[in-house]
Residue frames as a rotation matrix with the C-alpha (Angstrom) as fourth column:
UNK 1
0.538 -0.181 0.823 -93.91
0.566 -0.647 -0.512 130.29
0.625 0.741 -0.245 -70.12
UNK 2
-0.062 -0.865 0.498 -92.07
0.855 -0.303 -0.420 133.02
0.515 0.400 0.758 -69.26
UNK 3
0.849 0.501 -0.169 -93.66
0.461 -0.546 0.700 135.00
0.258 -0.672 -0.694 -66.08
UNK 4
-0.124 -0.355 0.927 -92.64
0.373 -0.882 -0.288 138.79
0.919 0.310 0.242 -65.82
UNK 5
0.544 0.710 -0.448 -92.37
0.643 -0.009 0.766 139.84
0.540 -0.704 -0.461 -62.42
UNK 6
0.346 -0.198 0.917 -91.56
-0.242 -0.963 -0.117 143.02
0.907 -0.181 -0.381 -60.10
UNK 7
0.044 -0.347 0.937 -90.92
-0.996 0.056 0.068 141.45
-0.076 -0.936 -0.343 -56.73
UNK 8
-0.651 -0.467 -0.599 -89.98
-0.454 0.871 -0.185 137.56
0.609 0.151 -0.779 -55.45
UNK 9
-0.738 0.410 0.537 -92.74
-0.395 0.383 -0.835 137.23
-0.547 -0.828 -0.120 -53.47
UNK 10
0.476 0.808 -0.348 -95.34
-0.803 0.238 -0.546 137.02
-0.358 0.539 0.762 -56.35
UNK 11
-0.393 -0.369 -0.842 -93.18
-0.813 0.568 0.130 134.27
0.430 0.735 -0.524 -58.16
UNK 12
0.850 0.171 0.498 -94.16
-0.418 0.793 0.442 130.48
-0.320 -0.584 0.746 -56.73
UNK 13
-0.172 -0.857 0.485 -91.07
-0.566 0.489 0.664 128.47
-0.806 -0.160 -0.570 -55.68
UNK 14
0.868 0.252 0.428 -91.36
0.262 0.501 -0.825 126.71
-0.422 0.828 0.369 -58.72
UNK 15
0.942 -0.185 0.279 -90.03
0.187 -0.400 -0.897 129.24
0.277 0.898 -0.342 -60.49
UNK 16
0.344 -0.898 0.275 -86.93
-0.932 -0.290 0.220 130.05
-0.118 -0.332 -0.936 -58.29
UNK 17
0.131 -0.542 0.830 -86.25
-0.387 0.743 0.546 126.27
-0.913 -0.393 -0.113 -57.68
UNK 18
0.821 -0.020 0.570 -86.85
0.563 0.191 -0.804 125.61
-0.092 0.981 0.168 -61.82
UNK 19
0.733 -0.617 0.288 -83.91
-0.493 -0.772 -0.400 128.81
0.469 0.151 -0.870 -62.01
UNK 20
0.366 -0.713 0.599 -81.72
-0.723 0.187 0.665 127.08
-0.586 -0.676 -0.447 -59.61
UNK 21
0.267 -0.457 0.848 -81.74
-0.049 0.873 0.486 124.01
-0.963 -0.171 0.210 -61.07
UNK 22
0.750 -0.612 0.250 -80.91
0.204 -0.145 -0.968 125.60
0.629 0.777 0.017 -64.54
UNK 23
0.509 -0.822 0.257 -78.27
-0.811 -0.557 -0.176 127.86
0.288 -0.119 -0.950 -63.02
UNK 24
0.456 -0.470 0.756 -77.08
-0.218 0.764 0.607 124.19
-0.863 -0.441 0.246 -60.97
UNK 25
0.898 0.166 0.407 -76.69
0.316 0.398 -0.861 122.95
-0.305 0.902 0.305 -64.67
UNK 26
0.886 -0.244 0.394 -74.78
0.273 -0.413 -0.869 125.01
0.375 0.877 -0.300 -66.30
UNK 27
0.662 -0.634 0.399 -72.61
-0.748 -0.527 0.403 125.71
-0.045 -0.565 -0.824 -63.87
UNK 28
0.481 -0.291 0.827 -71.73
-0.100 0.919 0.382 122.16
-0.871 -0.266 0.413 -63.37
UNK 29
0.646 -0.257 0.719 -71.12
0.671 0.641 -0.373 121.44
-0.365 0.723 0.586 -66.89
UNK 30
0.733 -0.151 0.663 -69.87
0.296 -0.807 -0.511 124.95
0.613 0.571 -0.547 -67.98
UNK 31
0.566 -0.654 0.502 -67.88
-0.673 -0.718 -0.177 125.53
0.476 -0.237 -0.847 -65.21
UNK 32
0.096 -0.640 -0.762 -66.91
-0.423 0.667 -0.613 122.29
0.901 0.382 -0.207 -64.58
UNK 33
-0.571 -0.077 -0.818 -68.04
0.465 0.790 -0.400 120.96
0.677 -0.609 -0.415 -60.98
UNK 34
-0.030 0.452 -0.892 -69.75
0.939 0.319 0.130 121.53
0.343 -0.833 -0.434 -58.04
UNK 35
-0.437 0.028 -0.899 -68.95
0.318 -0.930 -0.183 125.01
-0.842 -0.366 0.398 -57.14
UNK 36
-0.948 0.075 -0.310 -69.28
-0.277 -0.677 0.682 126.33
-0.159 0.733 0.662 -60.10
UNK 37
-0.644 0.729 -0.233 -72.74
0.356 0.556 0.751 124.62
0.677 0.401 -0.617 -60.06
UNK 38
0.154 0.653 -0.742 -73.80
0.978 0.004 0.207 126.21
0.138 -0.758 -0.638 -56.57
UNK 39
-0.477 -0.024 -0.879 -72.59
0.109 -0.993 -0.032 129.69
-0.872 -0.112 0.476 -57.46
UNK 40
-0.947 0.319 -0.035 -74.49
-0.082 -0.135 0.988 129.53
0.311 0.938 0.154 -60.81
UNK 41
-0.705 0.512 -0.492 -77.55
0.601 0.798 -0.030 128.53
0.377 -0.317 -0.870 -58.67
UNK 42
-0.269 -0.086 -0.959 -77.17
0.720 -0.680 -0.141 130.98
-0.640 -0.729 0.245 -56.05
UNK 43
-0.932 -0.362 -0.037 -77.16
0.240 -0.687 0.686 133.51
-0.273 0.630 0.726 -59.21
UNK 44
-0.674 0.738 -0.035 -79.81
-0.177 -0.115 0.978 132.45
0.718 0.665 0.208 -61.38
UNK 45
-0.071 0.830 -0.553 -82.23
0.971 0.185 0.152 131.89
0.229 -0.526 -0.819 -58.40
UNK 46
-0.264 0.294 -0.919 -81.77
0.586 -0.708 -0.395 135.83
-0.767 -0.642 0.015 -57.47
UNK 47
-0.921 0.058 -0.386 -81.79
-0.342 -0.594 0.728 136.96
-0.187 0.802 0.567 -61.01
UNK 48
-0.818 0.522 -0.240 -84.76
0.458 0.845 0.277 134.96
0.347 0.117 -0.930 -61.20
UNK 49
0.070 0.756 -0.651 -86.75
0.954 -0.240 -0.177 137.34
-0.290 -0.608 -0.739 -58.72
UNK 50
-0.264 0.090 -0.960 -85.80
0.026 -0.995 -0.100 140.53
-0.964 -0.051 0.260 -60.50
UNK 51
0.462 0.726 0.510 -87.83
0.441 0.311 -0.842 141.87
-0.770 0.613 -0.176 -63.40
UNK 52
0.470 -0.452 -0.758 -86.74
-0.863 -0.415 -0.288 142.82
-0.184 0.790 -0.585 -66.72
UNK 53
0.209 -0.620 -0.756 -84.39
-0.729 0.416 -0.543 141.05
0.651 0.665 -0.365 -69.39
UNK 54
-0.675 -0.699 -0.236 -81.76
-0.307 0.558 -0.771 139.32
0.670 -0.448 -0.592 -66.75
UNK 55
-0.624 0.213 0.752 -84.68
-0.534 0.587 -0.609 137.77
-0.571 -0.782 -0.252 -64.54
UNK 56
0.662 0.589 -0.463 -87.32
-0.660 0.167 -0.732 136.92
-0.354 0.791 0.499 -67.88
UNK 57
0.310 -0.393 -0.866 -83.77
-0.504 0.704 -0.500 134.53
0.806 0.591 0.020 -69.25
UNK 58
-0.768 -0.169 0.618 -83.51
-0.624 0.414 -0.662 133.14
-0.144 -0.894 -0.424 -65.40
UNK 59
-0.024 0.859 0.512 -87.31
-0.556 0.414 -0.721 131.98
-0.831 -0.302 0.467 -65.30
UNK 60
0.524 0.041 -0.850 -86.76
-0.809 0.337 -0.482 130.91
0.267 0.941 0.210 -69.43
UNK 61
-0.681 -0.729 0.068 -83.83
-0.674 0.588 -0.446 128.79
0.285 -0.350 -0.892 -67.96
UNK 62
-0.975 -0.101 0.196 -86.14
-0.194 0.814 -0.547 126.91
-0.104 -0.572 -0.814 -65.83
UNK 63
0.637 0.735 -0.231 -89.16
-0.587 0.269 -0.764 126.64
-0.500 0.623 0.602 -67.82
UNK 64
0.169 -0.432 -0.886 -86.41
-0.780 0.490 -0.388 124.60
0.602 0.757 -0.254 -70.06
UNK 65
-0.836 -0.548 0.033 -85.06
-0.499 0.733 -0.462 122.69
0.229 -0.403 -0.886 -67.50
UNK 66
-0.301 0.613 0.731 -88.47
-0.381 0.625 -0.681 121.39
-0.874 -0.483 0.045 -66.65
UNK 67
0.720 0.357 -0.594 -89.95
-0.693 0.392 -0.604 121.11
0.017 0.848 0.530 -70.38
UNK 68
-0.100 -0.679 -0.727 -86.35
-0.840 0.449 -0.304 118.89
0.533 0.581 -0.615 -70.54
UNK 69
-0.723 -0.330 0.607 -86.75
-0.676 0.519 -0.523 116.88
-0.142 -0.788 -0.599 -67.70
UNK 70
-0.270 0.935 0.230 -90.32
-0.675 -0.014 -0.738 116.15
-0.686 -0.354 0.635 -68.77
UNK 71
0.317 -0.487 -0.814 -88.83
-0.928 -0.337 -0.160 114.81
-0.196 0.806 -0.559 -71.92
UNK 72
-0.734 -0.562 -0.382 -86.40
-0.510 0.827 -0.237 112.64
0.448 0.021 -0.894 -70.65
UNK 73
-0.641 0.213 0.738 -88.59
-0.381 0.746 -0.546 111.25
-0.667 -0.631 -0.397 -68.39
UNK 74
0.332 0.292 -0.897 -91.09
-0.933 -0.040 -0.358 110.61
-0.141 0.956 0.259 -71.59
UNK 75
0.439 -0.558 -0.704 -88.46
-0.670 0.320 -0.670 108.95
0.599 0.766 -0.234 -73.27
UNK 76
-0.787 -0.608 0.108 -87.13
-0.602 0.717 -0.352 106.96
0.136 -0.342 -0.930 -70.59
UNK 77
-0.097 0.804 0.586 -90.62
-0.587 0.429 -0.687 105.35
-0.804 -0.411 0.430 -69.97
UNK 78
0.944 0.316 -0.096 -91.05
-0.278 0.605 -0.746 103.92
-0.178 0.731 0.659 -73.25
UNK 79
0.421 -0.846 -0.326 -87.19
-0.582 0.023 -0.813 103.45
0.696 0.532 -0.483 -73.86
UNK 80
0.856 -0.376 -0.354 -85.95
0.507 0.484 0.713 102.45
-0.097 -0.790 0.605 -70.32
UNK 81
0.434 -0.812 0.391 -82.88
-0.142 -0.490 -0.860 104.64
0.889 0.318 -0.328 -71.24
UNK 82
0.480 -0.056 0.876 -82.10
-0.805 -0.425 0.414 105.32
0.349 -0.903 -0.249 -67.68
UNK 83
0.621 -0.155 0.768 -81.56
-0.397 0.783 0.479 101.52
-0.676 -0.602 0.425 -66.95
UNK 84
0.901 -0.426 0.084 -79.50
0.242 0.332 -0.912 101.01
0.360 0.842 0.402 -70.16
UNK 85
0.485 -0.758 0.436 -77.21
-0.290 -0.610 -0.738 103.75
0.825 0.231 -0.516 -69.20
UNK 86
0.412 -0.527 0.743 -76.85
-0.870 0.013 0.492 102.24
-0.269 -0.850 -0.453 -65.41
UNK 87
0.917 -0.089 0.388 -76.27
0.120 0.991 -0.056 99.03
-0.380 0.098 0.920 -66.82
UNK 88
0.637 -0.717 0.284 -73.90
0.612 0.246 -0.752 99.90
0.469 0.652 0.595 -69.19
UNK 89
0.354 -0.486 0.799 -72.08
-0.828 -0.560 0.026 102.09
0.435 -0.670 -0.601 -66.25
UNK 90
0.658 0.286 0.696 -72.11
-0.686 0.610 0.397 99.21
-0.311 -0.739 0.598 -64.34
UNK 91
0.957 -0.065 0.284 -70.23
0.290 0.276 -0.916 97.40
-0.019 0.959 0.283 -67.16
UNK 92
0.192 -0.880 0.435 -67.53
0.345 -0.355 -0.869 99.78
0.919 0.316 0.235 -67.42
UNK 93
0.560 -0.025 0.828 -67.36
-0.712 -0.526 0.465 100.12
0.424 -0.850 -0.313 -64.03
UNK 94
0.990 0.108 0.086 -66.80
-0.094 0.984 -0.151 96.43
-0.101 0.141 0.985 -63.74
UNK 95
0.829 -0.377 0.413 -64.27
0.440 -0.017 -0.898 96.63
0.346 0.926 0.152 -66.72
UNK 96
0.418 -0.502 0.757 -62.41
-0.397 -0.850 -0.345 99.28
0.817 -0.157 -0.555 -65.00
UNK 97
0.610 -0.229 0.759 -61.94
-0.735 0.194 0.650 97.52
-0.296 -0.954 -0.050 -61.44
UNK 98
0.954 -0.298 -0.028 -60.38
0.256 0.862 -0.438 94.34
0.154 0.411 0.898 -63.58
UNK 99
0.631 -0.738 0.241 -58.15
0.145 -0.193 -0.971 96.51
0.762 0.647 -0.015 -65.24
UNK 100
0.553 -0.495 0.671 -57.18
-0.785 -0.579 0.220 98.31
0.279 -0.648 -0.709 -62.23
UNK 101
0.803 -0.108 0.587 -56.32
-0.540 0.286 0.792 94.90
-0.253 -0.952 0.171 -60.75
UNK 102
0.846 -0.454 0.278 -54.70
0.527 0.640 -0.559 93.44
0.075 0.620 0.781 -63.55
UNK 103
0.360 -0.702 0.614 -52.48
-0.210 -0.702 -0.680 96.79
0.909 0.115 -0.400 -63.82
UNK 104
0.526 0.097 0.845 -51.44
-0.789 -0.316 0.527 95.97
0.318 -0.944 -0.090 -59.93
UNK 105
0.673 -0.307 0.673 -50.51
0.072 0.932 0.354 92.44
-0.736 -0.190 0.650 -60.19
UNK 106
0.800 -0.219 0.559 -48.75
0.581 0.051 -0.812 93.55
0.149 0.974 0.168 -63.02
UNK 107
0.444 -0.529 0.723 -46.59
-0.552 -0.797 -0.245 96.06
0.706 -0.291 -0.646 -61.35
UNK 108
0.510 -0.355 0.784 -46.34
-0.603 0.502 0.620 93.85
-0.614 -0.788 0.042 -57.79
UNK 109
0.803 -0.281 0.526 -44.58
0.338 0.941 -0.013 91.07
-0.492 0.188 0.850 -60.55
UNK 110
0.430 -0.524 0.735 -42.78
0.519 -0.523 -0.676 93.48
0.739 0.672 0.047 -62.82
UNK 111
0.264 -0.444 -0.856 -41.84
0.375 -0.770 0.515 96.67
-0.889 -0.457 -0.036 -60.26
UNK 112
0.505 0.522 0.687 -42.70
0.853 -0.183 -0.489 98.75
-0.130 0.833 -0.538 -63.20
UNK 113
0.929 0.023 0.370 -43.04
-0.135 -0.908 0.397 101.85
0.345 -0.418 -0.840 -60.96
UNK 114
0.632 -0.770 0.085 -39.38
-0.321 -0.161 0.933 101.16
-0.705 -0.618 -0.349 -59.46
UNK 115
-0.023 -0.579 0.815 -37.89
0.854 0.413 0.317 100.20
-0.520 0.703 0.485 -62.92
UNK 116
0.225 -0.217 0.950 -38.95
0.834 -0.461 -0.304 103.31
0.504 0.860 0.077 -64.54
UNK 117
0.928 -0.293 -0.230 -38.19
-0.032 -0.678 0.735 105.53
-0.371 -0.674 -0.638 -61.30
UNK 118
0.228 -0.907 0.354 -34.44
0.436 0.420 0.796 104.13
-0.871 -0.027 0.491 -61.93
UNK 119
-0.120 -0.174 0.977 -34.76
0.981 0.134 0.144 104.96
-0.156 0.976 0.154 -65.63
UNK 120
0.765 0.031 0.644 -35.48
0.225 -0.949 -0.222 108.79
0.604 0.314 -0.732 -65.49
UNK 121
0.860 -0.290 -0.421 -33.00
0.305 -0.371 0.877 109.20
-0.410 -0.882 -0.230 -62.78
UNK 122
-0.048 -0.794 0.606 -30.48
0.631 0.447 0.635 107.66
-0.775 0.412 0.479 -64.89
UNK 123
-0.001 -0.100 0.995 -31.63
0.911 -0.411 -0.040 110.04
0.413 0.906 0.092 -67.79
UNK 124
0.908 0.398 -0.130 -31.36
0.418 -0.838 0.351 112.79
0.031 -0.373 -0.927 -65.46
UNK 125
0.467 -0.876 -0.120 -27.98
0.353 0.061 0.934 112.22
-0.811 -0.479 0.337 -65.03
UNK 126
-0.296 -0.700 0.650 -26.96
0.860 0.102 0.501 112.23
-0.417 0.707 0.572 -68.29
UNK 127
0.751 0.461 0.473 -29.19
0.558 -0.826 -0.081 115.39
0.354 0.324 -0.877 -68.95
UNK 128
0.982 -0.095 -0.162 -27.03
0.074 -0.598 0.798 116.76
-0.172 -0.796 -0.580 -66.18
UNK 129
-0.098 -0.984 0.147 -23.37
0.374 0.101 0.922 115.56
-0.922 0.145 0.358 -67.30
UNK 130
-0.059 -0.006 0.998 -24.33
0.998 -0.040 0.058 116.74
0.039 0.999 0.008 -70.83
UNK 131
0.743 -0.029 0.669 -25.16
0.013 -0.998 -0.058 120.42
0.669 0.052 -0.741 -69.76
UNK 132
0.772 -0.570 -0.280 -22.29
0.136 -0.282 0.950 120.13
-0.621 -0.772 -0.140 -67.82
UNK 133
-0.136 -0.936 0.325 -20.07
0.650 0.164 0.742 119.20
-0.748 0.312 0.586 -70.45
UNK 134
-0.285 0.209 0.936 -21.77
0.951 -0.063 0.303 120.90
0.123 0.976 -0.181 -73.25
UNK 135
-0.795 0.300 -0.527 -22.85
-0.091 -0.918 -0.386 124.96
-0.600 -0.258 0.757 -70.83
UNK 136
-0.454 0.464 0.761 -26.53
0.878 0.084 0.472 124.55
0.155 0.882 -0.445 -73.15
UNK 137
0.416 0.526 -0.742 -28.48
0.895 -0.383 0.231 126.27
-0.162 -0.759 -0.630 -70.65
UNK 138
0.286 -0.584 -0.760 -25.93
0.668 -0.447 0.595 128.50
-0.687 -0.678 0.262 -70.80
UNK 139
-0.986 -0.140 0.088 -25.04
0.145 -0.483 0.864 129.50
-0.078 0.864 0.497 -74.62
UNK 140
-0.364 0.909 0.205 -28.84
0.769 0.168 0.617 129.32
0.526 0.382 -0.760 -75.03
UNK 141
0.507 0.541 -0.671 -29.45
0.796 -0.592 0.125 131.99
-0.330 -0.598 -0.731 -72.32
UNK 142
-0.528 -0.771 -0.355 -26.31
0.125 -0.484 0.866 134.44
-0.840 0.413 0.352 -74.04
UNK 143
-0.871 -0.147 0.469 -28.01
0.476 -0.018 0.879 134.18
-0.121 0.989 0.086 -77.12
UNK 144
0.233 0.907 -0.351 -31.68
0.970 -0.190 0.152 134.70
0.071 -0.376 -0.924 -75.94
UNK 145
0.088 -0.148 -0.985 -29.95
0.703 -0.691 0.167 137.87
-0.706 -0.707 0.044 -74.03
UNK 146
-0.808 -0.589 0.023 -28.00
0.313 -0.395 0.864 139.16
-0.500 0.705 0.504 -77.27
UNK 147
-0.433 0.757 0.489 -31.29
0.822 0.109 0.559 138.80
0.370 0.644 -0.670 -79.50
UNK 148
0.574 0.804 -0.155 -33.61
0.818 -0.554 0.157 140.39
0.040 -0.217 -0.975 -76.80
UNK 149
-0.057 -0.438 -0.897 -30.68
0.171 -0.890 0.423 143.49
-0.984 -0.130 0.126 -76.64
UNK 150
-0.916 -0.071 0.394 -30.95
0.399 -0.089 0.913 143.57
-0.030 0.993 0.110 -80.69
UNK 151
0.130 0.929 0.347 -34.88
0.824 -0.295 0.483 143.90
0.551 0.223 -0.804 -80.69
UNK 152
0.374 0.114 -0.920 -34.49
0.748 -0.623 0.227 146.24
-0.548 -0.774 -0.318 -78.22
UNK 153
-0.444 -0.708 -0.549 -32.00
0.343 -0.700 0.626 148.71
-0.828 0.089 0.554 -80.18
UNK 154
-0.782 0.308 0.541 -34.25
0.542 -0.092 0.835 148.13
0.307 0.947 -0.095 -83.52
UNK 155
-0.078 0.956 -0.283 -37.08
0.904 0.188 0.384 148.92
0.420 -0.226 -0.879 -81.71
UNK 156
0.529 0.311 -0.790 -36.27
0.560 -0.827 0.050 152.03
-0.638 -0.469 -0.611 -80.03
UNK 157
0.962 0.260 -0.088 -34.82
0.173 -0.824 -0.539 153.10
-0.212 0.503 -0.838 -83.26
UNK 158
0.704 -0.700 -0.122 -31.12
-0.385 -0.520 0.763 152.96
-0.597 -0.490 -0.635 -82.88
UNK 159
-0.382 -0.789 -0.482 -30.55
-0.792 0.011 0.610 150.80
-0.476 0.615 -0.629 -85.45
UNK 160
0.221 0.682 -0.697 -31.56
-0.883 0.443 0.154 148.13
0.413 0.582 0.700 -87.93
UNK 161
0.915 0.101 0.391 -31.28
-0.223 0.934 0.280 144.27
-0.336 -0.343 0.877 -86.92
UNK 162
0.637 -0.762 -0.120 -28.27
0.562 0.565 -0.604 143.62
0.528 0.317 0.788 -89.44
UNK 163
-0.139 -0.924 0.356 -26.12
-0.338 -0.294 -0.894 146.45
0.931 -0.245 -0.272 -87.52
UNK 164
0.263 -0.032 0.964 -27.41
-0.961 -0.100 0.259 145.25
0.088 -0.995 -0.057 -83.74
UNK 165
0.990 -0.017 0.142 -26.24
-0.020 0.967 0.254 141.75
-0.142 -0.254 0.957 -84.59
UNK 166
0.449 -0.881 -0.151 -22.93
0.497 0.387 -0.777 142.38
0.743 0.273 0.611 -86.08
């Protein structure tokens, strides 16, 4: 349960290292890696030692994270889950190293990567001779300008849209 406490000395490491390894958690998944997993620790292990509200949902944290762990492990005894999931890692690990090589021998025979290097250049060019011949960039920034003077004149009042365009 849920143990109310005034100072961090009465808690037993339990409870701080149960807090960590919620705060590890969430961080990881919520904030998306490793730091964000050891500053979420670092948190919930000190909120953890102060009392009131914000250290009571620290210690809740890890009371969960054990009741879960206790769980899985449960469930992986009678399931084997654990060894499914390395297997089937294993698998698509496997799977993955083929591809990788296939995609390699495929390139060393083809020169993919130096066929389509060639091919954007080539469409760069013509990107480039086309605003050259054609100023887009250019009419496209004139108009932009014109507009943002129009809003501007409606806006502070000086007139309506149909006279700041004409």
């Amino acid at each position: 349960g849920v143990k109310s406490s005034s100072s961090a000395s009465s808690l037993p490491p339990s409870t701080l290292s149960d807090a960590a390894a919620a705060g590890a958690m969430i961080g990881f998944f919520a904030g998306g890696g490793p730091v964000p997993g050891i500053l979420s620790a670092v948190v919930s292990t000190y909120a953890a030692t102060k009392p009131g509200p914000v250290g009571d949902v620290a210690r809740s944290f890890g009371d969960l994270v054990v009741a879960m762990n206790h769980k899985i492990r449960q469930l992986d005894s009678k399931y084997k889950l654990l060894d499914r999931v390395g297997r089937g890692m294993l698998r698509i690990r496997q799977k993955a190293a083929a591809l990788l090589a296939s995609a390699r021998t495929l390139e060393r025979e083809n020169r993919l990567v130096d066929k389509a290097r060639v091919a954007a250049v080539a469409a760069w060019l013509k990107v480039v001779e086309f605003e050259r011949e054609h100023r887009v960039v250019e009419e496209l920034s004139q108009r932009t300008a014109m507009l943002v003077r129009s809003l501007a004149q409606v806006l502070g009042g000086n007139s309506t849209l149909a006279e700041a365009e004409g």
